[in-house]
C-alpha positions in Angstrom: 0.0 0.0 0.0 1.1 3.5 -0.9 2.5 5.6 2.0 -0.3 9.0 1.6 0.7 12.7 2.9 -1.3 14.6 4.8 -2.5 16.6 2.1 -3.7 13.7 0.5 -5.2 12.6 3.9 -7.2 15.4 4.4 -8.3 15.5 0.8 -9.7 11.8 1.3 -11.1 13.1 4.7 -12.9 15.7 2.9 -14.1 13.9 -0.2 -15.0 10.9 2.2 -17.7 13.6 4.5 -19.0 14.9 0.8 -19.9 11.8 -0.3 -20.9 10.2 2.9 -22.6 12.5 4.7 -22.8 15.8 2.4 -20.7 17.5 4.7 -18.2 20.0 3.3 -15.2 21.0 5.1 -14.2 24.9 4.9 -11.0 25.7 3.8 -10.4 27.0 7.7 -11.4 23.5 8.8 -9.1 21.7 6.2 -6.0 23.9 7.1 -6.8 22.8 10.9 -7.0 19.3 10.3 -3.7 19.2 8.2 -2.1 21.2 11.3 -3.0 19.7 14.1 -4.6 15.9 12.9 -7.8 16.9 14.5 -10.4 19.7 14.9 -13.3 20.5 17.2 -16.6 21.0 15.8 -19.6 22.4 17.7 -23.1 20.2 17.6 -24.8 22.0 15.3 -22.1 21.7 13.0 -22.2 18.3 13.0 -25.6 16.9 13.9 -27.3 17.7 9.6 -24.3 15.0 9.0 -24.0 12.5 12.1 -26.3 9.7 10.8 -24.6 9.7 7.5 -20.9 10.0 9.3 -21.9 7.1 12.1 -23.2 5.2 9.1 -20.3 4.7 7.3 -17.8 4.9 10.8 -20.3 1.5 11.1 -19.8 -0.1 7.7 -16.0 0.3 7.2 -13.7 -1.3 8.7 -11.1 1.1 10.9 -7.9 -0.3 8.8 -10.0 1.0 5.7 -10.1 4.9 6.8 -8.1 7.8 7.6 -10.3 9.6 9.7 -13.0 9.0 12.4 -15.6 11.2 14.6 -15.0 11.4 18.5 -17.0 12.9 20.8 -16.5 15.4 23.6 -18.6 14.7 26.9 -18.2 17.2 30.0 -17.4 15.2 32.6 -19.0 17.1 35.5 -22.9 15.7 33.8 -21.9 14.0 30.4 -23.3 16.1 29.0 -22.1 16.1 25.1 -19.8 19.1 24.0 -18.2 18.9 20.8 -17.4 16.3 18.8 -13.7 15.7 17.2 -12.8 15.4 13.5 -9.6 13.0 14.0 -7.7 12.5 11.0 -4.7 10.1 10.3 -1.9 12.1 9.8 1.3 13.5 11.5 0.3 17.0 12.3 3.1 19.7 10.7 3.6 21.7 13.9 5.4 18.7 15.5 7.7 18.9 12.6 8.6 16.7 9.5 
């Protein structure tokens, strides 16, 4: 298998959400992801999108992705925060 970079990463990431879930990433959100390997994204953000992102989370297999959808739960009463867009790559501000 072909060793991707990030760039590509986050361009599979972002045509992955399209096509799964019709969720576009903004060039903001893109530039995060490729800097730090992850980005926080409010509830509303996400919830138009989270049945067709937990769908396919469900149907393929971890080995088979780059990326994958945490989410954030306050721990004084669980209640949910954020969730995390957690891509596979080595972020650039730890160096290359």
């Amino acid at each position: 298998m072909m060793v991707k970079n990030n760039s590509e990463i986050i361009a599979e990431t972002d045509e992955d959400l399209q096509l799964q879930a019709g969720l576009q990433l903004s060039s903001a959100e893109r530039q995060c992801l490729l800097q730090n390997g992850m980005l926080f994204m409010d509830l509303q953000r996400v919830k138009p999108y989270l049945a067709g992102i937990r769908r396919y989370l469900q149907d393929t297999q971890p080995a088979e992705r780059v990326w994958t959808l945490f989410k954030v739960q306050d721990v004084a009463d669980n209640q949910l925060s954020h969730y995390i867009l957690s891509v596979a790559i080595n972020p650039q501000n730890q160096g290359e």
